[in-house]
C-alpha positions in Angstrom: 1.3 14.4 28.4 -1.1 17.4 27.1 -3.1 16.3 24.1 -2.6 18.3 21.1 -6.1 19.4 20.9 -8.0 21.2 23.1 -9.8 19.8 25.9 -13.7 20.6 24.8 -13.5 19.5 21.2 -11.9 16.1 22.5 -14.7 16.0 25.7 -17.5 17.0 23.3 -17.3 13.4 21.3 -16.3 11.6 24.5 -20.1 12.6 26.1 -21.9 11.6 22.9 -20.2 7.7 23.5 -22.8 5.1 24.1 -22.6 4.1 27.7 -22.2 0.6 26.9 -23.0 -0.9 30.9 -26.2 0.9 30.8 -26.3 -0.3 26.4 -27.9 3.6 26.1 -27.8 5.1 22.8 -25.2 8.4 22.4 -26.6 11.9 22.7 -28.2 13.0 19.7 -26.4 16.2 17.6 -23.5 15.8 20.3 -21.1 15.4 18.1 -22.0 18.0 15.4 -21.7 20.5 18.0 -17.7 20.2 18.9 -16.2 23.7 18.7 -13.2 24.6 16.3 -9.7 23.5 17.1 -7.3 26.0 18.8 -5.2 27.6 16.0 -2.0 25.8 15.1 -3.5 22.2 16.6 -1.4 19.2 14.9 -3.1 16.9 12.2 -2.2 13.5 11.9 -2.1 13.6 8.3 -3.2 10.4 6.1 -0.4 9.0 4.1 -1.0 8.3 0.8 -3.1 5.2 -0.3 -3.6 4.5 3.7 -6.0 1.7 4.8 -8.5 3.4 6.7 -8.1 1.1 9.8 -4.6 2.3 9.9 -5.3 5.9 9.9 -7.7 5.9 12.3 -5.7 3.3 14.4 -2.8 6.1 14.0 -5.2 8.6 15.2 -6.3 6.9 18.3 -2.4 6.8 19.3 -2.5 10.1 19.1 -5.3 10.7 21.9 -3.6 7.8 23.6 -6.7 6.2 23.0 -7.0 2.2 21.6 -9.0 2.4 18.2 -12.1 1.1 19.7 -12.0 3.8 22.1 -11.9 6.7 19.3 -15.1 5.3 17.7 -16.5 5.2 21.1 -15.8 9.0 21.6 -16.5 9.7 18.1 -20.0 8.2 18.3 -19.6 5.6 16.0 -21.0 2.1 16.7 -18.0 -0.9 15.8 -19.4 -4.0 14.5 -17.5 -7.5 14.1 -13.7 -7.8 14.8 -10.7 -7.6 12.7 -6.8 -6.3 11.9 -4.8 -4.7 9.5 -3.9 -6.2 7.5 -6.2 -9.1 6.9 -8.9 -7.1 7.6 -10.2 -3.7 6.6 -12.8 -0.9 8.2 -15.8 0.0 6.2 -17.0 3.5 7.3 -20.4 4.6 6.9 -20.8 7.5 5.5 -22.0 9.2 8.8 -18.9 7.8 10.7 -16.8 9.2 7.9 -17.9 12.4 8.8 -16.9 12.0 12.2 -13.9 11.5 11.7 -13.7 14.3 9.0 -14.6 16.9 12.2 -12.1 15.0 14.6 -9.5 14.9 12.5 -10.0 18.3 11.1 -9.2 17.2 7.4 -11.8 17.9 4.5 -13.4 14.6 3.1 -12.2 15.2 -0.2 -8.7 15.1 1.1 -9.2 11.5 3.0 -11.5 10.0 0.4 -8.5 11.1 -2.3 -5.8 9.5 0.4 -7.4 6.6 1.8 -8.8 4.1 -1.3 -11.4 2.5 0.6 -13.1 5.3 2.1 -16.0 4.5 1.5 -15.8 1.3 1.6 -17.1 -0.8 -1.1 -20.6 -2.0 0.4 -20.0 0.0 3.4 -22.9 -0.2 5.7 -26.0 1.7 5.5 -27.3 5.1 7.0 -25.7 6.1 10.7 -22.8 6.2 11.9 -21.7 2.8 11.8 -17.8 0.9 10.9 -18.1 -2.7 10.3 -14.8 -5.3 9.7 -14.2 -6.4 6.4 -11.6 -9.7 5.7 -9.5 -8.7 2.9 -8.4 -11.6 0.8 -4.6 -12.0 0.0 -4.6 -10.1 -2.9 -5.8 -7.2 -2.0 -4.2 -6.8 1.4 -2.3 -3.6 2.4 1.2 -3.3 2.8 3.9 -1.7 5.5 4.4 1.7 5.0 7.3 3.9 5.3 8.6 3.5 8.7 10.3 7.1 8.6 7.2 8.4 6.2 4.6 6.9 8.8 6.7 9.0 12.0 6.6 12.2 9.9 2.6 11.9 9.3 1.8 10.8 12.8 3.8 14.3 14.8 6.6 10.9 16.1 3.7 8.4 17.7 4.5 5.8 16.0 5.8 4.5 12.3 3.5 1.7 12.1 1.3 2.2 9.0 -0.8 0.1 6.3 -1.1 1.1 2.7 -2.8 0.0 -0.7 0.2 1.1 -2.4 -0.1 0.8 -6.1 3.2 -1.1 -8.1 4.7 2.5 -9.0 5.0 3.2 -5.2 6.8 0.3 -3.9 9.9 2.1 -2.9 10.4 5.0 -1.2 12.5 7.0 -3.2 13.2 9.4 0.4 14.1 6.3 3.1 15.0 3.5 0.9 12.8 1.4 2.4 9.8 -0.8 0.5 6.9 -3.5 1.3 7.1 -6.4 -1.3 4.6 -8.2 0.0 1.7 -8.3 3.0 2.8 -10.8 5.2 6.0 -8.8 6.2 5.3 -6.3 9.0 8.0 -4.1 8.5 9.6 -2.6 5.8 12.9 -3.7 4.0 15.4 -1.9 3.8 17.1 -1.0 0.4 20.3 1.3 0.3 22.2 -1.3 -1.1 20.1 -1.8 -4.0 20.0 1.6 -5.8 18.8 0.0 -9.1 15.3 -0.3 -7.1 14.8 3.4 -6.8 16.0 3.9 -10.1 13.6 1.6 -11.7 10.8 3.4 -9.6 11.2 6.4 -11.5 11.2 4.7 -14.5 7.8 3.1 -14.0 6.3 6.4 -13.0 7.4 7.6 -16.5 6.0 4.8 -17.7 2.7 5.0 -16.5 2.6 8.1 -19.5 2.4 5.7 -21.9 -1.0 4.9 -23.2 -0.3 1.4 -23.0 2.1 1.3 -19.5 -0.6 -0.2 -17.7 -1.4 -3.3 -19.5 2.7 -3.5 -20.6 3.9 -3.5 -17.0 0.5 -6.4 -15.8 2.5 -8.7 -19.1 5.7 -8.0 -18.0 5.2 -8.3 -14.5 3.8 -12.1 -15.1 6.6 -12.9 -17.4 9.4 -12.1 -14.6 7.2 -13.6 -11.8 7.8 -16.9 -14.3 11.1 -16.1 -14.6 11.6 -16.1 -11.4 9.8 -18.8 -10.0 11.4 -21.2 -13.3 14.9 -20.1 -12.4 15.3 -18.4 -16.0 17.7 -15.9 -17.9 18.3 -13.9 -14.9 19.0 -16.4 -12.2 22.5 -15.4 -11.0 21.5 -11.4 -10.8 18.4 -12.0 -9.4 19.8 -14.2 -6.4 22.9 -11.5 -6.2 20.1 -8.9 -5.4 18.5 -11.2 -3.3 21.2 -11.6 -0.8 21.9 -8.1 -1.1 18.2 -7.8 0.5 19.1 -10.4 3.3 22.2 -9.0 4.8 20.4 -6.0 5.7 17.1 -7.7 6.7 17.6 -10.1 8.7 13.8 -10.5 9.4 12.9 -12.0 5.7 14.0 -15.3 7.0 11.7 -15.2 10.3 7.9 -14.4 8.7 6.6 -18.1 9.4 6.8 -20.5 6.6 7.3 -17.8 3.9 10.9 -17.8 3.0 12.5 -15.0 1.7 12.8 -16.3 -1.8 9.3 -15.7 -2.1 8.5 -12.9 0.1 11.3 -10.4 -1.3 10.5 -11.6 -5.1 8.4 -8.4 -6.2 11.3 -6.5 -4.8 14.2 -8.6 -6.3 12.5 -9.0 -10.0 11.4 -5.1 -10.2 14.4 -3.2 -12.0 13.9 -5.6 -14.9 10.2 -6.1 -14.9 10.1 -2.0 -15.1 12.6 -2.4 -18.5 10.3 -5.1 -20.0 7.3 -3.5 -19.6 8.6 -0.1 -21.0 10.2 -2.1 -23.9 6.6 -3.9 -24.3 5.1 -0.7 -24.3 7.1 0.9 -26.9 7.8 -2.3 -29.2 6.3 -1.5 -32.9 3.7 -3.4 -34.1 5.9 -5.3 -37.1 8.3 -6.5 -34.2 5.2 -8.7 -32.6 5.3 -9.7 -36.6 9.0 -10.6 -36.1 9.6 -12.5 -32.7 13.2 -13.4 -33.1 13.7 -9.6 -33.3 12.1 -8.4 -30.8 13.6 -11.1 -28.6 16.9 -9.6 -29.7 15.9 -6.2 -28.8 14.5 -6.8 -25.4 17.3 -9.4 -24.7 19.6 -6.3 -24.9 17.4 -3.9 -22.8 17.8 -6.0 -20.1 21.6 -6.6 -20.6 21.5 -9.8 -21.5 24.2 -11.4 -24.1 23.2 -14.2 -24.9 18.9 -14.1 -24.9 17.6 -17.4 -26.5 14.7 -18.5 -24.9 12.7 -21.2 -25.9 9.2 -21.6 -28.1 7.5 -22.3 -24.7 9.0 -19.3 -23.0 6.5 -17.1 -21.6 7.6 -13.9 -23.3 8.3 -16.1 -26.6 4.5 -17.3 -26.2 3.4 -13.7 -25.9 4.9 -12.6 -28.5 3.9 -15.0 -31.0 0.2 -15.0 -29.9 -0.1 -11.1 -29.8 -1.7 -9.3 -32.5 -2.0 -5.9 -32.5 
């Protein structure tokens, strides 16, 4: 297969590689020195909110090249060891503007798609990348499968995103990433209330208080969820929904599915909590029976009577505006 680039501007980075046998340094200016792309050359495109290991991990399969072999060409020294997701690459910026000239896409552009680039503490002055162990909270997610193919000209639809809670489903595929330890994405035709409720949290992130509404309501449905309470029998009807058509929730290691697909299963109502939250007026925080009422019938419940211990009864009664 012909690479999609032309041969000099791929060569040029190649000859500026450390010759690790001989442990010689690369060529000096080398790499600032690679001559324009032929017109119409593909991109491989970052996807929004990419980890920056997957990107350039995508870009290496472009080349055909392993990523340790595109930092090689690219004259940037790899320090430590590591994987997506459990791990992330911290650019210096000198190696970020490597790969700004290989990939031919302005650093504005991949600093605005990819979150860590820079890196937070990325390493000093050269062009350097170093591994970084990401903690389980803050651990990208599968991407888009069909979304990953279209931003990579077909090499591949494996991809790793920061995705922020307004993106978790892909309104286009029907596919979403509830939580890190799942390496492919679950599929979601069946559940059309998931895409639904996407747009609705978008909307909701207008609201002046969206942000903090959906962090209350999203702890009060986790609860909910985990406790078995008020929506129980929806919830699991959603869940196996989920199951039939991924099979694969039930074989990630010791996660079960109950817990891997919850973000996923509790979202429609979490988005109609926290844009009732958001919009509930300040007497009704005054009045908690009421607002129970009120948010009881938002989320198409009947009978809504939880108890003083309840954790949206507790916030409620301990929130003053």
């Amino acid at each position: 297969m012909r690479l999609p680039v032309n041969q000099t501007a791929l060569a040029a980075p190649l000859r500026a590689a450390p010759d690790t046998a001989r442990g010689s340094a690369p060529v000096a200016g080398a790499w600032a020195h690679i001559p324009p792309p032929a017109a119409g050359v593909s991109r491989v495109r970052p996807l929004p909110y990419e980890a920056t290991a997957s990107y350039l991990k995508r870009l290496a399969g472009f080349y055909r090249l392993t990523l340790s072999q595109l930092l090689d060409g690219c004259g940037i020294t790899l320090n430590g060891h590591g994987t997506t997701p459990t791990a992330e690459l911290a650019l210096s910026p000198a190696a970020a503007h490597h790969i700004t000239i290989l990939s031919r896409i302005p650093m504005r552009h991949l600093t605005h798609a990819l979150p860590r680039l820079p890196h937070p503490g990325s390493p000093g002055p050269g062009p350097t990348a170093h591994w970084k162990p990401l903690d389980a909270l803050h651990r990208p997610v599968a991407a888009c499968t069909l979304c990953t193919r279209r931003h990579s000209q077909g090499t591949t639809g494996a991809a790793w995103i920061h995705r922020p809670w307004h993106q978790l489903v892909c309104p286009r595929h029907h596919q979403a990433t509830p939580d890190p330890r799942l390496d492919t994405p679950v599929h979601t035709k069946t559940v059309p209330e998931l895409v639904t409720a996407r747009h609705a949290h978008r909307r909701l992130l207008r609201h002046p208080r969206g942000k903090s509404a959906w962090m209350t309501a999203r702890a009060i449905t986790t609860r909910w969820y985990d406790q078995q309470q008020h929506l129980t029998e929806r919830w699991h009807h959603r869940l196996n929904q989920l199951i039939v058509l991924n099979t694969h929730l039930d074989r990630v290691g010791n996660a079960s599915a109950v817990l891997l697909a919850r973000d996923l299963v509790i979202y429609p109502e979490t988005v109609v909590l926290a844009r009732t939250l958001a919009a509930l007026p300040r007497y009704r925080t005054q009045r908690p029976r009421e607002a129970l009422t009120a948010i009881g019938h938002r989320l198409g419940l009947s009978r809504f009577t939880p108890t003083t211990s309840d954790a949206l009864a507790t916030y409620l009664t301990r929130t003053r505006h």
